[in-house]
C-alpha positions in Angstrom: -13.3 32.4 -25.6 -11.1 30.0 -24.5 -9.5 28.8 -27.8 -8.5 33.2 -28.0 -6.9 33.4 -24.7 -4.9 30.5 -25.8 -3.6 32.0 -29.3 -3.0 35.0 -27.0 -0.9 32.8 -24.7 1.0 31.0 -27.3 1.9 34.4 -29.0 3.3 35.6 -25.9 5.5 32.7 -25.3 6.3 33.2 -29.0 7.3 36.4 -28.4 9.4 35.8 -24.8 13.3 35.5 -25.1 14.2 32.6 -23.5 17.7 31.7 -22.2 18.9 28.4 -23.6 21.3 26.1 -21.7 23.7 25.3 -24.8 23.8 25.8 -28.8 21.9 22.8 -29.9 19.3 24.5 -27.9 19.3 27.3 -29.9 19.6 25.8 -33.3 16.7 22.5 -32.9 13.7 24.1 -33.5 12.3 21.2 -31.6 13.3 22.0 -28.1 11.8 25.5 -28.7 8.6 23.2 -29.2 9.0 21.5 -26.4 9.8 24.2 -24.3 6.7 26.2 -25.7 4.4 23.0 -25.0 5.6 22.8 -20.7 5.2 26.7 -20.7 1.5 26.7 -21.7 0.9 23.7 -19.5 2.2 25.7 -16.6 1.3 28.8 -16.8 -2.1 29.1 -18.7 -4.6 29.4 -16.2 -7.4 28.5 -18.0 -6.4 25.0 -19.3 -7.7 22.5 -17.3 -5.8 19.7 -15.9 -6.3 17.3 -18.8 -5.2 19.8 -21.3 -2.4 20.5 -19.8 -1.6 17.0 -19.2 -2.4 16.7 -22.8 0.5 19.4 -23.5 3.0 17.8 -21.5 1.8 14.4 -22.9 3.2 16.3 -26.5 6.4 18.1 -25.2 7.6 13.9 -24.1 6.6 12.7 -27.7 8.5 15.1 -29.5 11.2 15.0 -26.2 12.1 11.5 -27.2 12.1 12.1 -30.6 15.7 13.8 -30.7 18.9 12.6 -31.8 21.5 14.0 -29.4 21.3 12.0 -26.1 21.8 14.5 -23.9 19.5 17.0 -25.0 16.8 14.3 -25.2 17.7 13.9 -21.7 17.4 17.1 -20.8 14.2 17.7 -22.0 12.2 14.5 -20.2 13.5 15.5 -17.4 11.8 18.8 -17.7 9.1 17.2 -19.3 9.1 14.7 -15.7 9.4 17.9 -13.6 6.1 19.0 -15.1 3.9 16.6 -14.3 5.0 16.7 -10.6 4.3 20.0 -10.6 1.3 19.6 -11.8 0.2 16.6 -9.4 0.1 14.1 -12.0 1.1 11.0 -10.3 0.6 8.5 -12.4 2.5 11.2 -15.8 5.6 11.8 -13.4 5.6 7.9 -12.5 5.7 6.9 -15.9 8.1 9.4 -17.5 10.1 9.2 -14.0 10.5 5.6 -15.2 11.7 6.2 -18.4 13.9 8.9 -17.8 15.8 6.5 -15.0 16.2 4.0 -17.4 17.9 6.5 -19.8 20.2 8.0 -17.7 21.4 5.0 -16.6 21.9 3.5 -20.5 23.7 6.9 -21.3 25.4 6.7 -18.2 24.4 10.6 -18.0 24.9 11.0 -13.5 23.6 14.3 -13.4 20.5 13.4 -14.9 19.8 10.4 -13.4 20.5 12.3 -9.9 17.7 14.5 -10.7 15.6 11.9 -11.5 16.6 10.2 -8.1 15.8 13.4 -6.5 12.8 14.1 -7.7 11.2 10.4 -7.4 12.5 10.7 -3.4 10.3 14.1 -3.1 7.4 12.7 -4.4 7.8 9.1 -2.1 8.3 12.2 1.0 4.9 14.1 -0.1 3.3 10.8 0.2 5.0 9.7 3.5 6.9 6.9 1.7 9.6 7.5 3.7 11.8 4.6 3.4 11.5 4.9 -0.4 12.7 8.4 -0.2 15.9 7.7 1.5 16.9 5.6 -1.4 15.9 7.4 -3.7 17.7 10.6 -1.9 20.7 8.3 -1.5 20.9 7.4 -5.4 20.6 10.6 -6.0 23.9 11.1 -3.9 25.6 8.5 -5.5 24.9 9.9 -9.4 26.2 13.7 -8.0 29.3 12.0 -6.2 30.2 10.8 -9.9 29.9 14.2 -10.9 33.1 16.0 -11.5 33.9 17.7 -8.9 33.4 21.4 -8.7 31.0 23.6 -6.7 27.7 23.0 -8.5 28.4 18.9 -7.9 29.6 19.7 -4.1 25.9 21.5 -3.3 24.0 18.8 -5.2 25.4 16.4 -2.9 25.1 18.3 0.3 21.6 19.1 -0.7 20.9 14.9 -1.1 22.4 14.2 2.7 20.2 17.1 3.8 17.7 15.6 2.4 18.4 12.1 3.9 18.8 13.9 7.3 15.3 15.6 7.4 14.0 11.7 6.5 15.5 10.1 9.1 14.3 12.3 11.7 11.1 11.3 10.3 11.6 7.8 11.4 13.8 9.0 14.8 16.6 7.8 13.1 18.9 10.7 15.1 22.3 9.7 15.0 22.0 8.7 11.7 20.1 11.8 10.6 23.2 14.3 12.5 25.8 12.2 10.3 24.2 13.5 7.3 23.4 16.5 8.7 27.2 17.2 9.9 28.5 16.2 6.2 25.8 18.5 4.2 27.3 21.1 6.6 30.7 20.4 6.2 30.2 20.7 2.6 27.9 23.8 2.9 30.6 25.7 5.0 33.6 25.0 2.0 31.1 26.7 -0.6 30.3 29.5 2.1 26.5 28.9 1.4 25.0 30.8 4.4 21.4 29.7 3.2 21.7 25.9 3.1 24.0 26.3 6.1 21.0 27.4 8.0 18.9 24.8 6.8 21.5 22.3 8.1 22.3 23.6 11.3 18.1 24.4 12.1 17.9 20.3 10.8 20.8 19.6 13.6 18.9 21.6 16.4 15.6 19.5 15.4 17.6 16.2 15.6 19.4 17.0 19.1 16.0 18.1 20.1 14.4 15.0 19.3 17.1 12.9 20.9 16.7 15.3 23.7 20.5 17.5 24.0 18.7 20.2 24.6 21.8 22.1 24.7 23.2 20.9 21.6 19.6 21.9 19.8 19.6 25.5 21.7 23.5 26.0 20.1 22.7 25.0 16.4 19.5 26.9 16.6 21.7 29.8 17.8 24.2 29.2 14.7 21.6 28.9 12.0 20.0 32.5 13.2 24.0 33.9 12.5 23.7 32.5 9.3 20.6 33.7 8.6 21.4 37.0 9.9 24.3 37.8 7.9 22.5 36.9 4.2 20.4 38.7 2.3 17.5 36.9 2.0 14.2 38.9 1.2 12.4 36.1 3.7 15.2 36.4 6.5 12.8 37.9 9.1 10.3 35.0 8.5 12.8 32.3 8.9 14.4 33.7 12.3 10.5 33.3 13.4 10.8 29.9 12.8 13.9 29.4 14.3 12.6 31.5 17.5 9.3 28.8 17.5 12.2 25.9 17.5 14.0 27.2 19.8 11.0 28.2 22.5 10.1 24.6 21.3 13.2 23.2 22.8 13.2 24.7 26.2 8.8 23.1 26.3 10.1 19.7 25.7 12.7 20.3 28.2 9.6 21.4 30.7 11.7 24.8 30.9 8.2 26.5 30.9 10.0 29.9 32.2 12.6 30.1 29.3 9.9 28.8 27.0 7.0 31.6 28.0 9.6 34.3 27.5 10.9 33.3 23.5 6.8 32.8 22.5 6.2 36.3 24.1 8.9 38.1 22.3 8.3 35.9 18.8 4.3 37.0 19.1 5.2 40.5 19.8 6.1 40.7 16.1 2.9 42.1 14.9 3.0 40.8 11.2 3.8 37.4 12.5 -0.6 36.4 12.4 -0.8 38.2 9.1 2.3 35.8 6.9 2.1 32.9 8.7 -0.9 32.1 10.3 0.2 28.5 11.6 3.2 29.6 13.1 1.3 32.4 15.0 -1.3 29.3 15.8 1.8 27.1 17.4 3.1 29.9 19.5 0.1 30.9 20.8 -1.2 27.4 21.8 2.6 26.7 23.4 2.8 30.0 24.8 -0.4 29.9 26.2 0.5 26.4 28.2 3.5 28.0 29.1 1.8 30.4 30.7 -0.5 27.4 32.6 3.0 26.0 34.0 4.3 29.6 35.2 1.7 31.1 36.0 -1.0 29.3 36.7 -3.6 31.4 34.9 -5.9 29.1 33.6 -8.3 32.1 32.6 -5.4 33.7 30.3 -4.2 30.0 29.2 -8.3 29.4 28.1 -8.5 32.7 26.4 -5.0 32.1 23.8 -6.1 28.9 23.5 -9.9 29.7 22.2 -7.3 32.3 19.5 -5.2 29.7 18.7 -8.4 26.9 18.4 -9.8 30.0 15.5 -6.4 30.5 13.9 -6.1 26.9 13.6 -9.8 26.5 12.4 -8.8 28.7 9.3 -5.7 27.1 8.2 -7.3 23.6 8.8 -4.3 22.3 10.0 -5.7 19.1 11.6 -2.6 17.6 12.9 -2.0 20.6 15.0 -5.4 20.3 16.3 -4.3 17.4 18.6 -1.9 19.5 20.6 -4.4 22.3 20.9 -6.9 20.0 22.6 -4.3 18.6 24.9 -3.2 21.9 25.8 -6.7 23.1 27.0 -7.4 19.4 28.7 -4.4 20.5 31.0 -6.2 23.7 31.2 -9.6 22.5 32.0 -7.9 19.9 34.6 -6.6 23.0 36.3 -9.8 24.5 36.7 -11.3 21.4 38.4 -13.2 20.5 35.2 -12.6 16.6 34.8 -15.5 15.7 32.4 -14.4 18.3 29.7 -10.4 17.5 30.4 -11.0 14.3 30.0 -13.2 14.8 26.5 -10.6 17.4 25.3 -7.9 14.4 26.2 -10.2 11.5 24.0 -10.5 14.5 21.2 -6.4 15.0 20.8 -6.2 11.2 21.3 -8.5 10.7 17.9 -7.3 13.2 16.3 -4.0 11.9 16.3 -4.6 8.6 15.3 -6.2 10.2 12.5 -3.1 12.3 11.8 -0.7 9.3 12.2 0.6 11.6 15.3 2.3 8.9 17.5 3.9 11.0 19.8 0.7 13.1 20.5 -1.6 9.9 20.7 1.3 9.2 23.3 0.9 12.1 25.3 -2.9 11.8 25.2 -3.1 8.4 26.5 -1.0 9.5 29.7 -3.1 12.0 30.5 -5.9 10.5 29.8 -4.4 7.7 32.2 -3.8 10.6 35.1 -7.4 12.0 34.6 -9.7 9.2 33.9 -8.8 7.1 36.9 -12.0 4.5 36.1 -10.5 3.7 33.2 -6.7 4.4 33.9 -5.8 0.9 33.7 -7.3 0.7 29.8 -5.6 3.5 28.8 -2.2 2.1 30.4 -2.1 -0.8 28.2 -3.4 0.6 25.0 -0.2 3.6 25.5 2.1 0.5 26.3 1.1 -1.4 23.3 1.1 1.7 21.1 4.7 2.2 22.7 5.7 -0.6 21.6 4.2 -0.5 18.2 6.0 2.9 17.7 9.3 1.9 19.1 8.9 -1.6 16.3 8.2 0.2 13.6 11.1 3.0 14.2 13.6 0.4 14.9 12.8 -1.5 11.6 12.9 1.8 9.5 16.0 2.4 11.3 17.8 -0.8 10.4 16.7 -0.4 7.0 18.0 3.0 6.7 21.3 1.1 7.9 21.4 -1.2 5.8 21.0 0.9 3.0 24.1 2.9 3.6 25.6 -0.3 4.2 24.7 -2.0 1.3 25.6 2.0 -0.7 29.1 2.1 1.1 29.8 -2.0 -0.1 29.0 -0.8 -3.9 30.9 2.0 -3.6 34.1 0.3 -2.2 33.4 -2.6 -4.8 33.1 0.1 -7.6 36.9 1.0 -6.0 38.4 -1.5 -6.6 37.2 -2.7 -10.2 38.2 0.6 -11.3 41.6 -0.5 -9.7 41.5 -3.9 -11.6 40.3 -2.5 -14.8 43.6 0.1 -14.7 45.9 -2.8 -14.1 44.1 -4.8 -16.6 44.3 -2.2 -19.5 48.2 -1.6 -18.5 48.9 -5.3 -18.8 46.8 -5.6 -22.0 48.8 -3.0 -23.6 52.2 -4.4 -22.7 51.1 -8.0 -24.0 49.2 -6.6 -27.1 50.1 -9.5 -29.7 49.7 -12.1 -26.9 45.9 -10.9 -26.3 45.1 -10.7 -29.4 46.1 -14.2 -30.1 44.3 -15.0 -26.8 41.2 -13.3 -28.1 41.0 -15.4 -31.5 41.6 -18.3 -29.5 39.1 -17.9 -26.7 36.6 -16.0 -29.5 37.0 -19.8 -31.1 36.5 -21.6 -28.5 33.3 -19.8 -26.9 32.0 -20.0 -30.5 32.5 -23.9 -30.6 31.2 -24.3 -27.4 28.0 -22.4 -28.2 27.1 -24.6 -31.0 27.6 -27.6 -29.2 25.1 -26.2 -26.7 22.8 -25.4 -29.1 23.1 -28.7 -30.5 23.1 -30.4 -27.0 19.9 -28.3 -26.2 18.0 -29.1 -29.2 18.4 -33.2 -28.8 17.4 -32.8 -25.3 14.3 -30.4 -27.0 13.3 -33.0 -28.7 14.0 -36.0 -26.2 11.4 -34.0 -23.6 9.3 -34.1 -27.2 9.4 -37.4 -27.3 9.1 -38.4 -23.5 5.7 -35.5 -23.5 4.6 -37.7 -26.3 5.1 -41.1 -24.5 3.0 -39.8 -21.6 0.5 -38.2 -23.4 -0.2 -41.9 -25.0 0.0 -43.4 -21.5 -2.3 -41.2 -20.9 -4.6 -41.9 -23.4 -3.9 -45.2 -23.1 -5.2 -45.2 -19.5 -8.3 -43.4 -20.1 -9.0 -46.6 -22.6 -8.0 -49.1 -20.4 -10.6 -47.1 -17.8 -13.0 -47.1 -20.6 -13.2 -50.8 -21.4 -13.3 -51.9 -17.5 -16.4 -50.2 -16.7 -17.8 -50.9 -19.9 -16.6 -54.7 -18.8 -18.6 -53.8 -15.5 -21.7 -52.9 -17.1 -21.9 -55.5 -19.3 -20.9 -58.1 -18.2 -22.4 -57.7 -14.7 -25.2 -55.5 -14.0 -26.5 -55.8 -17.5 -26.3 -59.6 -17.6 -27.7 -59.9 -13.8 -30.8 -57.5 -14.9 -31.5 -59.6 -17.7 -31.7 -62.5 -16.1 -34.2 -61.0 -13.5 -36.3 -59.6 -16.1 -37.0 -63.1 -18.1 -37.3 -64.4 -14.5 -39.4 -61.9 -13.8 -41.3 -62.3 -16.8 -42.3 -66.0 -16.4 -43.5 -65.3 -13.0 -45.8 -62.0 -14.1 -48.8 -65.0 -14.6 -48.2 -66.5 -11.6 -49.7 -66.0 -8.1 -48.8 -69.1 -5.8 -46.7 -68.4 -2.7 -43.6 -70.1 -4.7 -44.1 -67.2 -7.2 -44.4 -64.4 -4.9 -41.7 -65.6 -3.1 -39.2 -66.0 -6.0 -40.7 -62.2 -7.0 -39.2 -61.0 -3.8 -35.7 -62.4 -4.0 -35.3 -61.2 -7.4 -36.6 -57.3 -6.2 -33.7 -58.0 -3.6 -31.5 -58.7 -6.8 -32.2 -55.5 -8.6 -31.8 -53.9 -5.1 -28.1 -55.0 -4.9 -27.6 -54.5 -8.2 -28.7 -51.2 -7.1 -26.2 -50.8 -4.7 -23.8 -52.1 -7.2 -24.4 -49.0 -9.5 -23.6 -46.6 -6.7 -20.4 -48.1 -5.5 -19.4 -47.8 -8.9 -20.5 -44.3 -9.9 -18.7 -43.4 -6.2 -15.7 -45.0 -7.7 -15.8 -42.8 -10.3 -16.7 -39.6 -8.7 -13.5 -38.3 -6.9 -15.4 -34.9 -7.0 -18.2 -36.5 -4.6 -17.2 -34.2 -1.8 -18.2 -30.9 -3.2 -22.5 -32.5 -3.9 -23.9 -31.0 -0.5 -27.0 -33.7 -0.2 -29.8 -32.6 2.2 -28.2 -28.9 1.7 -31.1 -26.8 3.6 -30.0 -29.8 6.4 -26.5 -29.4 6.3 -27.2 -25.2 6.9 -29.4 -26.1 9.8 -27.3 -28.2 11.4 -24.0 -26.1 10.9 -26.2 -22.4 12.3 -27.4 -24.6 15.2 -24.2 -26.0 15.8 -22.7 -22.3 16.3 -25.6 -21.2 18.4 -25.0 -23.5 21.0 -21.1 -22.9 20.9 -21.2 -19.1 21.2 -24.8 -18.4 22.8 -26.0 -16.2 20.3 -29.7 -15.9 18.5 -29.8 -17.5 15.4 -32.9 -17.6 12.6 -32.9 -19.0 9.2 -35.3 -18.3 6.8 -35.5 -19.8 3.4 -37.8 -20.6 0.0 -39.2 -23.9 0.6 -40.4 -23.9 -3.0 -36.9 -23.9 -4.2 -34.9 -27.4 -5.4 -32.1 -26.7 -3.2 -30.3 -30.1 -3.7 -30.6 -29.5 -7.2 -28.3 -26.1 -7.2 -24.9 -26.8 -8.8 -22.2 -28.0 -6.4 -20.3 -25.2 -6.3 -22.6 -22.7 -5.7 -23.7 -25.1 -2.6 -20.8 -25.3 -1.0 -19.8 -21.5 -1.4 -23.1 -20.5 -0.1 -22.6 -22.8 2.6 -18.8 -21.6 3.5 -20.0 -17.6 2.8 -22.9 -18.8 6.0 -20.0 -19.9 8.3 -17.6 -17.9 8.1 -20.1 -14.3 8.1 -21.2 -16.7 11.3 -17.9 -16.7 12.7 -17.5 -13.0 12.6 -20.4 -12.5 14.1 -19.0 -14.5 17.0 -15.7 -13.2 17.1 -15.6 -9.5 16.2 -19.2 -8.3 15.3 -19.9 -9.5 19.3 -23.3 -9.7 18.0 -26.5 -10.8 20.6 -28.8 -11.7 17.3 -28.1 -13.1 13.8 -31.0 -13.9 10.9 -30.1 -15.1 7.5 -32.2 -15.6 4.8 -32.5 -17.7 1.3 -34.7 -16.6 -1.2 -35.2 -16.8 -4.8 -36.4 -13.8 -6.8 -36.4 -13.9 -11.0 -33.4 -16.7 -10.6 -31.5 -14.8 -8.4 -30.5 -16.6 -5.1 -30.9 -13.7 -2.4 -28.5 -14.5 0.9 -29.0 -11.7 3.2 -27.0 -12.5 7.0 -27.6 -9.8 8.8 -26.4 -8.8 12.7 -26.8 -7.0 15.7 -23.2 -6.3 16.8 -20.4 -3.4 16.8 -20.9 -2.4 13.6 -17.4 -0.7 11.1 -17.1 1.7 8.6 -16.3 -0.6 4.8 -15.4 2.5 3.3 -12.1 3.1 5.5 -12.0 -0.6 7.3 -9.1 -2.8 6.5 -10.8 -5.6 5.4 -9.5 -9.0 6.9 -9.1 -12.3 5.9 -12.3 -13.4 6.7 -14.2 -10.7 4.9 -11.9 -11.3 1.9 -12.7 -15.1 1.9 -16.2 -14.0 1.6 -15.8 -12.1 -1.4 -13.8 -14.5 -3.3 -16.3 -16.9 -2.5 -18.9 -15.1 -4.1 -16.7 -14.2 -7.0 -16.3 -18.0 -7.7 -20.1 -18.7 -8.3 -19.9 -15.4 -10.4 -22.2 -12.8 -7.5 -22.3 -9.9 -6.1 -21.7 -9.0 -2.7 -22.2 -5.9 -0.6 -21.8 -5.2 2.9 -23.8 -2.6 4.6 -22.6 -1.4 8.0 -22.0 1.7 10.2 -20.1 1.9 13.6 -22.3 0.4 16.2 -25.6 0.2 14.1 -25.0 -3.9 13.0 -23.5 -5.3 9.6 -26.0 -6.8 7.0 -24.2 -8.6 4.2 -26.3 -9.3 0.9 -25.7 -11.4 -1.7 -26.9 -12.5 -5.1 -25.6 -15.3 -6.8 -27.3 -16.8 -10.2 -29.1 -19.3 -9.6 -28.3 -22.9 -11.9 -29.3 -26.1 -11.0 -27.5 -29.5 -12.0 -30.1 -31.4 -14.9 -31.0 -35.1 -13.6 -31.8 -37.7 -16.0 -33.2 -40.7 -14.1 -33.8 -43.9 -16.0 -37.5 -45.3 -15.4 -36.9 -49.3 -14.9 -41.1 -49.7 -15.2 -41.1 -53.9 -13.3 -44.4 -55.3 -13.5 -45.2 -57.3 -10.5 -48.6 -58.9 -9.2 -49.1 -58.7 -5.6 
């Protein structure tokens, strides 16, 4: 079925007449190809999103296969197009990368603009804004190189609009109305009444936001004459919006009067629910607080609001949400209904954090502050440290956006003047033709002497660091010898020799049972005792590594859990396998274990705020089990940023090649468990059998 409606497709693209952009178009059979190839992948239905990633994957093969720069060009960036508009991130990254690189080889601006252009939309969709406004601003830069006619003009208007809508993203206003006032400047020469509406509704937005009303009122006013005069079949749709900013502007402005009246008459249009339901949704929730502040009707304010709460239900716009249940907290304060205000308040609160809605979280925590005077003081300081947050954040995006156009502005001054320097450089060249060419030979000669020397210098000094790596390498060597034959010396000549005299000594005196003999037995047990101690001050010598053998580990555990019970208060039990050889486990599993202990231990203390802690070490089929489980707050390791402490925990466990996982829910405790293979270090102990009478 599927591999028929597919033959059916193909024979219809076969069949469409399709307008080419020039003549190498027509005559390459292989951009038909490629054009066939993104067609299916966009507009056959029934291809699922692999195949038609496998389609596109075919149109950029055969894309880069052609000759003609240009037209290879041309077609990955159609080819690039397609996979952002089909959602393939990781496609449009890839080809987006390519396709820069390209352009900027072939020098091909208009291009590498798109490219630019489209790599800033898909930072925007992903609220990479910073990103965006670079990209946005390449983009500007390619289209300014442009020749300069009409089609270049609107390309770079459209990049400054762009840039203006980002940086009232970041409340970057005065640098979003420069923008703004060039894309309009630009707009007005090529008497584009459409993108002049855009601008001047992207004006009002930014005067709004850095609160001249008036200002945002007039370009509001302007971008509705614009509209009004074209011929656009979605004019009546865009004056709503512009109605919505406008009764917007007079809210913020706590003109509740002004504001009631431009929501009533924009929902009086009845088609307004029907074509865009979250527009209706936003009127009806401002209107109906409007109507709070006027009127005082807290019966008709609850009743929009309930419409507006089903409206937005339907559309699922969540970010909205958060100003629908502050509306109808300030409703439900009005009525003398604290407890619900106040849950209505914590709701838009969450919900904006969720939705990265600063200026909402904002709002909530001042109510919140006015109507929950137990805790007002709490929710004080956590809206002054959000404030400040916000205000950081802002401020840094800001100076990057400044810098940017500074750092834009320096390359294109810089780009000035070479092109300056390169004119006067070509003029003198051609009066002083023989003399460069002369100059040429000369300096052609003389780089090409002094490369050989290099090369020549840089291969004795090759093989001088050849022969110094060799000289230290038999240092080295020699070393390890020299460290070789002193400890052999050691053994030898000392503890050997001293435990052969003690055993003939010992010997002679295995027949003998006088006091003398007993007592000479004794002195020479003392012997092999320091001979004894001997051995281990040597083998410490040798073991710089001592420091990672945890002796008496089960001990060392003990004393480090009751160590941090007494220092924090909390409960503490520790269970483990005494049938285990714990002091045998390899060193590095010990002293992981023993760090992964602590440091869960310390969270425990310091952000779990636990009451009760219980670890346990067992062995099952030689798998050491650590399980540390707790009592306290609880978090969510599916969406939790996961801090230092955490990831020392899993590195840890990494090292000593185990597995970790950490089970936890919002105030239901955190168990972490743990299994680590269990491998133990192999002693080999001499037997010294002494025969001695008593």
């Amino acid at each position: 079925m599927k591999n028929g409606v597919f033959i059916l497709v193909l024979l219809l693209v076969l069949g469409c007449k399709q307008q080419v952009s020039n003549d190498e178009t027509v005559r390459n059979p292989k951009v038909d190809s490629i054009q066939q190839l993104l067609t299916i992948a966009k507009t056959a239905k029934e291809l699922s999103s692999d195949e038609r990633r496998a389609y596109i994957q075919d149109a950029e093969v055969q894309a880069l296969t052609l000759s003609k720069d240009s037209t290879r060009l041309e077609q990955l960036s159609q080819v690039s197009l397609a996979y952002l508009q089909q959602k393939d991130s990781v496609g449009f990254r890839q080809s987006n990368a390519k396709l820069l690189k390209l352009s900027e080889e072939a020098k091909a601006d208009k291009i590498l603009g798109y490219s630019n252009w489209d790599l800033g939309g898909f930072f925007e969709n992903y609220g990479a804004m910073d990103s965006a406004f670079y990209r946005y601003r390449k983009a500007l830069e390619s289209f300014d190189r442009l020749p300069k006619d009409s089609t270049s003009k609107s390309l770079k208007a459209r990049m400054l609009y762009n840039m203006a809508r980002v940086q009232d993203a970041y409340k970057d206003y005065l640098g979003g109305e420069t923008s703004a006032a060039a894309a309009i400047e630009i707009f007005d020469e090529l008497d584009d009444d459409y993108r002049l509406y855009n601008a001047y509704n992207m004006l009002g937005i930014l005067a709004n936001g850095f609160g001249d009303s008036q200002k945002a009122i007039e370009s509001y006013e302007t971008a509705r004459g614009y509209i009004e005069s074209s011929n656009r079949e979605n004019k009546t749709q865009l004056i709503w919006k512009l109605q919505n900013n406008i009764a917007s502007t007079y809210l913020n402005e706590e003109d509740f009067t002004q504001a009631k009246n431009v929501y009533q008459e924009l929902l009086f249009n009845t088609n307004l629910k029907q074509e865009i339901p979250d527009l209706y949704e936003k009127a009806l929730g401002s209107y109906a607080f409007s109507v709070l502040k006027t009127e005082k009707n807290t019966k008709k304010s609850e009743e929009l609001l309930v419409e507006a709460f089903s409206v937005n239900a339907a559309t699922g716009d969540l970010y909205d949400r958060a100003r629908l249940h502050y509306y109808y907290s300030e409703v439900l304060a009005a009525k003398g209904d604290t407890l619900n205000a106040i849950a209505n308040a914590n709701e838009s609160y969450n919900i904006a954090k969720e939705t990265y809605n600063n200026d909402r979280a904002l709002d909530a925590l001042r109510l919140l502050t006015r109507l929950d005077t137990v805790h007002a003081a709490s929710y004080a300081e956590q809206y002054y440290q959000l404030n400040d947050i916000i205000q950081e954040e802002e401020r840094t995006k800001r100076d990057k956006f400044g810098r940017i156009r500074m750092e834009t502005d320096d390359i294109i001054e810089e780009n000035k003047i070479l092109t300056q320097e390169k004119q006067i450089w070509i003029l003198s060249s051609t009066l002083m033709l023989l003399f460069g060419v002369t100059a040429f030979i000369i300096i052609s000669l003389y780089i090409s002497n002094n490369r050989l020397k290099f090369k020549q210098r840089q291969q004795e000094s090759n093989q001088e660091i050849y022969n110094l790596m060799l000289a230290q390498q038999g240092k080295l060597q020699e070393g390890k010898q020299m460290a070789q034959k002193r400890i052999s010396e050691e053994l030898h000549d000392g503890i050997l020799g001293e435990m052969l005299g003690i055993r003939l000594m010992l010997s002679g005196l295995n027949d003998r049972e006088d006091q003398a003999s007993m007592e000479q037995r004794a002195m020479f047990i003392e012997k092999l005792q320091a001979v004894e101690e001997e051995i281990r001050t040597i083998s410490h010598e040798l073991n710089n590594e001592a420091y990672k053998k945890f002796h008496n580990f089960i001990v060392s555990l003990e004393d480090m859990i009751s160590g941090i019970e007494k220092s924090s208060g909390i409960s503490c039990t520790f269970d483990y396998d005494k049938k285990v050889p714990w002091d045998n486990l390899l060193g590095d599993i010990k002293i992981n274990a023993f760090r992964v202990v602590q440091e869960a231990l310390k969270n425990c203390v310091k952000h779990a705020k636990s009451e009760n802690v219980s670890i346990s070490f067992q062995l099952v089929d030689d798998m050491l089990k650590l399980n540390i489980s707790d009592d306290g707050v609880g978090f969510d390791p599916n969406r939790a940023k996961k801090g230092i402490g955490l990831k020392n925990i899993i590195s840890r466990v990494k090292k000593i090649k185990g597995k970790v996982d950490f089970d936890s829910k919002p105030g239901h405790g955190t168990i972490i468990k743990i299994q680590i293979p269990a491998s133990y270090v192999e002693h080999t102990v001499p037997q010294i059998s002494i025969a001695v009478n008593a």
